[in-house]
C-alpha positions as CSV (number, residue, x, y, z in Angstrom):
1,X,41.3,-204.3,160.6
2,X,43.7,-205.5,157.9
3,X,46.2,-203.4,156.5
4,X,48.0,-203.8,153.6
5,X,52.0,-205.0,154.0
6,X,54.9,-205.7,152.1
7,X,58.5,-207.3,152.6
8,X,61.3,-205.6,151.3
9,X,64.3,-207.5,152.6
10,X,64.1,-211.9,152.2
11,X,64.7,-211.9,156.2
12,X,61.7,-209.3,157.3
13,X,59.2,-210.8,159.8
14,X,55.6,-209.8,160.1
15,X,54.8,-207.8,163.2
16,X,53.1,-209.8,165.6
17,X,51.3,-209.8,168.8
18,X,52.9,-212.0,171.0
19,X,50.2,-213.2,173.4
20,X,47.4,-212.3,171.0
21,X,45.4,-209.1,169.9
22,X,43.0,-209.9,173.2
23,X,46.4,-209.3,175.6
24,X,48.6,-207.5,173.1
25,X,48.5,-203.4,172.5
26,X,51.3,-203.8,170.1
27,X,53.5,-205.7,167.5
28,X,56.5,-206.6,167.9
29,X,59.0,-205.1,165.0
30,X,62.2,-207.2,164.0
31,X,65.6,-206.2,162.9
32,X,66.7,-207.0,159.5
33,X,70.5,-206.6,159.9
34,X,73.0,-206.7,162.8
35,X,74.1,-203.1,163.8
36,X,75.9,-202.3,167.2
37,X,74.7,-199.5,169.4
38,X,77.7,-197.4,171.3
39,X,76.2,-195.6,174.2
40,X,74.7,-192.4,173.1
41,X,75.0,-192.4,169.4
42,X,71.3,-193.0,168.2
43,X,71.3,-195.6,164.8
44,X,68.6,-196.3,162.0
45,X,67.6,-199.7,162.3
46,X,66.4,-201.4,159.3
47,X,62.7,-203.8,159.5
48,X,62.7,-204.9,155.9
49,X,58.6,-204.2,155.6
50,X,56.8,-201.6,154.2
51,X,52.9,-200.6,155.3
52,X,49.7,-198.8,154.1
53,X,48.7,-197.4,157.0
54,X,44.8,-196.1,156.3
55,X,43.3,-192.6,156.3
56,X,42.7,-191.6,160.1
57,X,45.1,-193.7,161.7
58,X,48.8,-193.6,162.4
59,X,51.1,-196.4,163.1
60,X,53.1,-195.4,166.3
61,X,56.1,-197.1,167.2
62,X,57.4,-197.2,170.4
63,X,60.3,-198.9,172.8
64,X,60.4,-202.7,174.3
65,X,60.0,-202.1,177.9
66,X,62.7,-205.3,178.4
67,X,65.3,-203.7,176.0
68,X,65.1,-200.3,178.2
69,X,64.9,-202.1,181.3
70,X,67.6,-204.9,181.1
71,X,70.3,-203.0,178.3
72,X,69.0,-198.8,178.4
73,X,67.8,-199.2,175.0
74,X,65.3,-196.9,174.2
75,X,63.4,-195.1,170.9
76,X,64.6,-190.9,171.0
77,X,61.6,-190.0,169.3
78,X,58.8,-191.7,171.1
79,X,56.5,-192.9,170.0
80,X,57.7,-192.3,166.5
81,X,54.8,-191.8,164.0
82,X,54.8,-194.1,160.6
83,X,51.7,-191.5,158.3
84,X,49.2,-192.4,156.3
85,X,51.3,-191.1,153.4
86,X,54.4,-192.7,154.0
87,X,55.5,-195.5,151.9
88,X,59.4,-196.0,152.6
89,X,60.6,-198.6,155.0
90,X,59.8,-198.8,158.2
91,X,63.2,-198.0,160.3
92,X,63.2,-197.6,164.1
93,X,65.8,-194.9,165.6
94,X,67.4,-196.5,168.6
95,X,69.5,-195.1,170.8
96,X,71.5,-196.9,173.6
97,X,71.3,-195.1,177.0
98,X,74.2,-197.8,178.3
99,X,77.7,-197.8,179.0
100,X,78.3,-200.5,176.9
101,X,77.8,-201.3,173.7
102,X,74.8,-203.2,172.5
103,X,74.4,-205.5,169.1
104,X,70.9,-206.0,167.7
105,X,70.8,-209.3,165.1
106,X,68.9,-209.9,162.3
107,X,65.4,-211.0,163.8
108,X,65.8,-209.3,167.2
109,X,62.5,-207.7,168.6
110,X,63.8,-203.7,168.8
111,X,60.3,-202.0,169.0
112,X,56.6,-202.5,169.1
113,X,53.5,-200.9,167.0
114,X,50.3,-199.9,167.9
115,X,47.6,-198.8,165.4
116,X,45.9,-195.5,166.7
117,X,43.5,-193.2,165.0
118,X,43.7,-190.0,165.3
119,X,41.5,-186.2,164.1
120,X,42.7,-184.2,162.2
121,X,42.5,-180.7,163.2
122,X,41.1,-177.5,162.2
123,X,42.0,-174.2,163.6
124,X,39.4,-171.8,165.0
125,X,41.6,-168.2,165.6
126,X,39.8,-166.3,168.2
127,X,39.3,-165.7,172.1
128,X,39.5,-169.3,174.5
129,X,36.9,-170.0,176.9
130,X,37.6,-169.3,180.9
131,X,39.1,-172.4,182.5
132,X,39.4,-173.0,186.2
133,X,43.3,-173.7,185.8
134,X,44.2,-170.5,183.0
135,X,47.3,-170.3,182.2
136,X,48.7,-172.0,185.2
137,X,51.5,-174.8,184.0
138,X,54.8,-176.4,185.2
139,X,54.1,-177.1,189.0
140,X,50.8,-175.0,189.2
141,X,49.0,-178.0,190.9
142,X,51.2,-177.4,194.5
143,X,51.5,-181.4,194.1
């Protein structure tokens, strides 16, 4: 699949696979500016591209598993959704989950992105079919 993209800032770096499209779900995104991250105050960070993501598909971004592990950095609203529609630049809310503070440089991986397609919906108003669960929810499995 290609998809069209575009670099809005002279230090933005292509997302990437980094073992390959064969091993690799997602991209790797890369910061554009140095911000710091105090514990618990969520910041906008800046990836200096734009994308056309195509009809049917969303582009979902979503955390690094070694930034949460090794500094508690994580994405608030994951996975974040980048529309078909949207043409603005594609920013990543991070939020540190630390005690300390944490700086992201220009060119630091702070997120990865995976293509998904997804239907859209139509709604049917009327009576649901019988299930064999009904309306049992939190905890209804004894488990």
């Amino acid at each position: 699949m290609q998809i069209r993209i575009q670099r809005t800032h002279p230090g933005a770096i292509l997302p990437a696979y980094a073992h390959g499209p064969s091993e690799d779900a997602g991209m790797d995104l890369h910061a554009v500016e140095d911000v710091v991250l105090e514990p618990g105050a969520p910041r906008l960070v800046a990836t200096g591209l734009t994308i056309e993501v195509p009809p049917g598909y969303e582009a979902q971004v979503r955390p690094r598993s070694g930034l949460a592990l090794k500094h508690a950095i994580t994405i608030p609203n994951a996975p974040g959704t980048i529309d078909p529609g949207y043409r603005g630049e594609v920013r990543v809310i991070l939020l540190n989950l630390g005690r300390e503070a944490y700086t992201v440089h220009a060119g630091d991986r702070i997120a990865q992105m995976i293509l998904a397609r997804y239907e859209a919906v139509e709604w049917l108003e009327g009576d649901l079919a019988d299930s064999s669960r009904g309306a049992g929810g939190f905890g209804s499995s004894g488990r």
